[in-house]
C-alpha positions in Angstrom: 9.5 -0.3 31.1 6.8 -1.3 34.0 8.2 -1.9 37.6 7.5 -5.6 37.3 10.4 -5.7 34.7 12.5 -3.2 36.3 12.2 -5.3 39.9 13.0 -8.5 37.8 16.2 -7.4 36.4 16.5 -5.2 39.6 15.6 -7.4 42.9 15.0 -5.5 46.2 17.2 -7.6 49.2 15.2 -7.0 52.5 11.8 -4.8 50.8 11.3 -1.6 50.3 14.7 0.4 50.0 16.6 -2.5 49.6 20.0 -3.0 47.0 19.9 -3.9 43.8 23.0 -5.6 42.8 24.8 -8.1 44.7 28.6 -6.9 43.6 29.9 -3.5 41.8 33.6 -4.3 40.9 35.3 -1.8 39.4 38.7 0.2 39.4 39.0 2.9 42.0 39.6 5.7 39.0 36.5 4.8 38.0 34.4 4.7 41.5 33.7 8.4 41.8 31.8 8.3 37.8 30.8 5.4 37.5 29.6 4.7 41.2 28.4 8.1 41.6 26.3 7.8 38.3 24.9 4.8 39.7 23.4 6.0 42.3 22.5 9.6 41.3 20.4 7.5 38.1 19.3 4.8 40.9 17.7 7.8 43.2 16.1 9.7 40.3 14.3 6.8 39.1 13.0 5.7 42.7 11.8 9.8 43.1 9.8 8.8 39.8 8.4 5.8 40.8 10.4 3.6 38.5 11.4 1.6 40.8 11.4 0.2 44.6 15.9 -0.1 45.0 17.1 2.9 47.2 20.6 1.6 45.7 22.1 0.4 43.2 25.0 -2.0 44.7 24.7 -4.3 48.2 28.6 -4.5 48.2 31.3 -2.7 46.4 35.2 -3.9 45.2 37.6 -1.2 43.9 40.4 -3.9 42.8 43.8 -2.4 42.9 45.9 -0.9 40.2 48.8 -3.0 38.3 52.1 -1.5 37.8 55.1 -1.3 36.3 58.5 0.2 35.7 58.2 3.7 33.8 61.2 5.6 31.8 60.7 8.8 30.1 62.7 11.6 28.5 62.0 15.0 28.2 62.9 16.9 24.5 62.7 20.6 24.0 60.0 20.4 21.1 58.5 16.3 21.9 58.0 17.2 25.2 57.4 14.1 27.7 58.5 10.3 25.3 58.0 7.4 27.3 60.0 4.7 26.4 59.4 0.6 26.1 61.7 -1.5 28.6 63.2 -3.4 25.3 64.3 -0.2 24.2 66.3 0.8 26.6 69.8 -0.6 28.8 68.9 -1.0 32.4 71.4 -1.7 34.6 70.7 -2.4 38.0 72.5 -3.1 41.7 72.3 -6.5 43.0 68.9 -5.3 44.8 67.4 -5.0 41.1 67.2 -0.9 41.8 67.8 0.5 38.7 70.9 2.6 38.7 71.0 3.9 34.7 69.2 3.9 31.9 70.5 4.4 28.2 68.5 4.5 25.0 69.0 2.4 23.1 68.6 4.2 19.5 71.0 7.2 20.7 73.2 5.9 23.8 71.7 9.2 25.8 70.1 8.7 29.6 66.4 8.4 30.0 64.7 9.1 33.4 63.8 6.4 35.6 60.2 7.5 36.6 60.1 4.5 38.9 56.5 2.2 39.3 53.5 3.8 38.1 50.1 2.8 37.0 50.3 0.3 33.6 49.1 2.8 30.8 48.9 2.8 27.2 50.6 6.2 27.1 53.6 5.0 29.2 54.5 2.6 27.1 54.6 -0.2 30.3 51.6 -2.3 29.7 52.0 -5.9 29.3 50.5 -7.6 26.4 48.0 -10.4 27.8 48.7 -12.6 24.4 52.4 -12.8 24.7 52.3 -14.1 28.2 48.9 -16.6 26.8 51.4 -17.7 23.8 54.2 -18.4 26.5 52.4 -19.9 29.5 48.9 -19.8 28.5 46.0 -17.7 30.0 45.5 -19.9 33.3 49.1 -19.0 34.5 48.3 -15.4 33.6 44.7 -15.3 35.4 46.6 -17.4 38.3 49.8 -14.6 38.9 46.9 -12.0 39.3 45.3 -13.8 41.6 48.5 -15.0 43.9 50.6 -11.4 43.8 48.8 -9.5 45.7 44.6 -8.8 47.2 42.5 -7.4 44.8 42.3 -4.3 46.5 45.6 -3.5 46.9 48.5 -1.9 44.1 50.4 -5.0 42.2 54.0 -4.6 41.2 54.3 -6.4 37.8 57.0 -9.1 38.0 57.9 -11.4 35.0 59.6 -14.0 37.5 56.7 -14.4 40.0 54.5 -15.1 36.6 57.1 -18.1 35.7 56.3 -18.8 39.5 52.8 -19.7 39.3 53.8 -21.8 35.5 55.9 -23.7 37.8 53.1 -24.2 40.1 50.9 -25.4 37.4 53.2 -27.3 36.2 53.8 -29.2 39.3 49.8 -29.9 39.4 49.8 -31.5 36.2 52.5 -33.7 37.2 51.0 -34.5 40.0 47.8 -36.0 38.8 49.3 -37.8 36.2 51.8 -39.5 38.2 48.5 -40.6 40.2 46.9 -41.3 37.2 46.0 -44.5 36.7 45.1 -44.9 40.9 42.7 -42.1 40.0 41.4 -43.6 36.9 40.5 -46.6 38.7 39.4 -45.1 42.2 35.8 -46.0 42.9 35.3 -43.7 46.3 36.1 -44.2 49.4 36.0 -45.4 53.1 37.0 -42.7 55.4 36.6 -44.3 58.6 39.0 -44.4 61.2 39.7 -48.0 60.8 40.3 -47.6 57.1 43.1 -45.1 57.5 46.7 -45.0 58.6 47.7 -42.7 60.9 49.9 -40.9 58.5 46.3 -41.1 55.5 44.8 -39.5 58.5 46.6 -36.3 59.3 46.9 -35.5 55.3 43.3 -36.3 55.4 42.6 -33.3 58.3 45.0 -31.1 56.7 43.2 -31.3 53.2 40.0 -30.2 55.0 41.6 -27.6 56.9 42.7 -26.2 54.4 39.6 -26.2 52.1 37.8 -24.7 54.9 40.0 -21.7 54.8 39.4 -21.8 50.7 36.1 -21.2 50.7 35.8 -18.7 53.7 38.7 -17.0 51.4 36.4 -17.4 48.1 33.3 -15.6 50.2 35.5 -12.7 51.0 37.0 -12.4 47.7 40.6 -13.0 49.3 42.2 -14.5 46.0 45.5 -14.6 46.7 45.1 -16.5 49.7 43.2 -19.1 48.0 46.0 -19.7 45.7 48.3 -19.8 48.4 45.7 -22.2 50.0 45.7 -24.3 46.7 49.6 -24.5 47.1 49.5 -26.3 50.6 46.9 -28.5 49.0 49.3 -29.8 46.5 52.3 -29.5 49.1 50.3 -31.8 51.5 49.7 -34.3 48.3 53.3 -34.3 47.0 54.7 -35.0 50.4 52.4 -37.8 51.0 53.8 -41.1 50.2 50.4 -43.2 49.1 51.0 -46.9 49.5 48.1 -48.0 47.2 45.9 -49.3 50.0 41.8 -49.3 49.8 41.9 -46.0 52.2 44.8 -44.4 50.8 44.1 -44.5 47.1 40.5 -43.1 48.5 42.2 -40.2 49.9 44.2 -39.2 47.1 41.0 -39.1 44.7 39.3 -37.0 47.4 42.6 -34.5 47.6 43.0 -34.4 44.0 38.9 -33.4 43.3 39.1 -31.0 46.1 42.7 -29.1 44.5 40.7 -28.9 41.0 38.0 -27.7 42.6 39.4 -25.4 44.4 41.4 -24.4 41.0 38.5 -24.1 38.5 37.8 -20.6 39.3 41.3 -19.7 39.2 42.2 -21.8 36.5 39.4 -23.1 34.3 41.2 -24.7 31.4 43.9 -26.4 32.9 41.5 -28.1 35.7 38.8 -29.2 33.0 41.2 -30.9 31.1 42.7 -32.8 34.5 39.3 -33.6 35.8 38.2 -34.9 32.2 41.3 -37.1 31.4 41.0 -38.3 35.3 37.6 -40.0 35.0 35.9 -37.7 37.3 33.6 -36.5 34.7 31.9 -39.8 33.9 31.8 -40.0 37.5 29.9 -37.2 38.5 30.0 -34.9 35.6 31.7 -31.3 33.6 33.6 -29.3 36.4 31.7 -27.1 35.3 28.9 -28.4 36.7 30.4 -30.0 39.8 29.5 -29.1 43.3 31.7 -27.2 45.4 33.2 -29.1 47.7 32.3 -29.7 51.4 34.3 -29.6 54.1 34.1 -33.6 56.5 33.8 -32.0 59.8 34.7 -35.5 61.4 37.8 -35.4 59.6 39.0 -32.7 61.0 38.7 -34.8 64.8 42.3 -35.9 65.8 43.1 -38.8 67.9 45.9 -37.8 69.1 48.2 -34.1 69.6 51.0 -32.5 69.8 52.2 -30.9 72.7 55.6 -28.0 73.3 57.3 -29.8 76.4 59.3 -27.1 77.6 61.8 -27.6 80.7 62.5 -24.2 82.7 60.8 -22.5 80.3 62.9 -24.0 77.4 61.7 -25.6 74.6 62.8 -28.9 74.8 60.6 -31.0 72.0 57.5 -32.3 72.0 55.4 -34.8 73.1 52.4 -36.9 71.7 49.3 -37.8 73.5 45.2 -38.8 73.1 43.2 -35.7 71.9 41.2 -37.1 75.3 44.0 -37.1 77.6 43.6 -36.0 81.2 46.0 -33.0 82.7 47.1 -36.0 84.8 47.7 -38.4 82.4 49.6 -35.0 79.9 51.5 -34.8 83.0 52.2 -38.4 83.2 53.5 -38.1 79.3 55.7 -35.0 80.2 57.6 -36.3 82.8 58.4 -40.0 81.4 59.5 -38.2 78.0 63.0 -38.3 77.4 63.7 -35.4 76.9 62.5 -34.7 80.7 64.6 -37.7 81.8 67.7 -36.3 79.8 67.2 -32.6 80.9 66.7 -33.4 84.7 69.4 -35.6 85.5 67.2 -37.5 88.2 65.7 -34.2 89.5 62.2 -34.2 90.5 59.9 -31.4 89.1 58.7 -29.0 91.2 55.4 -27.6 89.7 54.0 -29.2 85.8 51.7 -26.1 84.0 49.6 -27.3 81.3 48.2 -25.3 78.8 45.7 -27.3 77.2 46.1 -27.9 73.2 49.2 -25.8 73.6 52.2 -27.1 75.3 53.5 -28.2 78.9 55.8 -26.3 81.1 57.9 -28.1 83.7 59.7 -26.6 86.5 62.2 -28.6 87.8 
């Protein structure tokens, strides 16, 4: 193979001695082969003139490992048997410990070995296809995503999977309560003047919380993603749309951002919604959709919310202009009523403002 071919399959990032790949994932009882191969072949091959890369990999991802509940018994001649959970009693404290284990063949104790790496040998791997057959390979490839980082150890847990169905679940409904508003939605005015003050904030809080999505999606910080999905949804569901021009414009912006945001998590499920929706004789497959970007000017609020503590007490909050002056905050403060309640004609002594935080009034 000439260099020209190797460098093609093979680019340098910054000249001469650069990377090669942009991403080695693989799991950490396989980084000190497979890795260490890598770059032993990457190094002989430069010495030879091969090739330009000085390494093989510009970042590296050693996911976690999955695990699960492990029961063994030791016999004189079988040596170490590990059992299956369905063949075996388990009974365990109201914690879920496990406190005994029977067999279920003989009646006679098996050890409880405790969580340990999901192996073919252990008899504690989960079957991908029966959790596909009962919920369907998005809610599988969505639990792994929302337990735990992918570098860190995930305890297998068959209720957090019916979790994230729920979830899914929930989504669906979701868009096809909104259906028809969807079907029908056109785009969308965003201005101030087109929004109610309620649209608004759901609005901001949508973006917010894309913004923290894709940072999240950059870092390869799955789980928080899905939990960032969640809020998305959250914010939707508790938002009661009244059908207006600039409400029915936000709800098809919130619902293409949560599929969006979805797709990589959970590519069939989102295809279908998007597709049934309308959105992809609007502006194409998912597939083939841009990522979405975050409105910067949506994320400008009129007005905030401040602590109003008396004494050093939390006593509420108030509500004033994102603009407002430390004299006009104070102004807010002292005609609120909870001041009025709390300082039974009292004068304050000293008002401290911290700004986009609270207000402190001594009394």
């Amino acid at each position: 193979m000439t260099n020209s071919a190797v460098d093609y399959w093979m680019p340098k990032v910054g000249g001469a001695g650069g990377s090669a790949m942009d991403q080695y994932i693989g799991g950490i009882e396989h980084a000190i082969l497979h890795l260490l191969y890598a770059r032993f072949w990457t190094k002989v091959m430069r010495d030879m003139g091969l090739m330009q890369a000085d390494e093989p990999f510009t970042k590296l991802l050693c996911q976690g490992m999955v695990l699960n509940e492990g029961f063994y018994r030791i016999g004189e001649k079988t040596g170490k048997r590990y059992y299956w959970a369905h063949e075996l009693n388990i009974v365990r404290d109201e914690h879920a410990k496990v406190t005994s284990v029977t067999a279920k063949d003989d009646g006679l104790p098996v050890t409880y070995e405790g969580w340990t790496t999901m192996s073919k040998s252990k008899n504690n791997g989960i079957d991908p296809q029966e959790l596909i057959d009962k919920y369907g390979a998005d809610t599988a490839r969505l639990y792994t995503m929302f337990t735990a980082p992918p570098e860190a150890t995930l305890e297998w847990n068959d209720g957090a999977v019916e979790g994230s169905y729920r979830f899914l679940k929930r989504v669906w409904a979701f868009c096809a309560k909104h259906a028809d508003a969807l079907r029908k939605a056109t785009g969308g005015d965003f201005s101030q003047a087109a929004l109610r003050k309620e649209t608004k904030a759901l609005r901001r809080e949508l973006h917010l919380v894309l913004k923290q999505v894709s940072y999240d999606y950059e870092r390869m910080q799955y789980n928080t993603v899905v939990s960032g999905t969640m809020k998305m949804l959250n914010a939707l569901e508790g938002h009661a749309f009244d059908g207006s021009d600039g409400d029915t414009a936000v709800l098809c912006e919130g619902a293409s951002i949560l599929l969006r945001s979805l797709y990589p998590a959970t590519p069939h499920l989102s295809h279908q919604i998007w597709a049934d929706l309308g959105f992809a004789k609007a502006v194409g497959d998912l597939l083939d959709a841009p990522w979405p970007q975050v409105d910067e000017s949506a994320l400008v609020q009129d007005e905030i919310e401040l602590m109003l503590q008396i004494g050093g007490k939390l006593r509420g909050s108030i509500h004033v202009a994102a603009t407002a002056s430390k004299e006009q905050i104070e102004a807010a403060a002292v005609a609120s009523e909870a001041f009025v309640k709390a300082a039974a004609g009292a004068a304050p002594k000293k008002i401290i403002v911290v700004p986009g935080r609270l207000v402190n009034i001594v009394l």
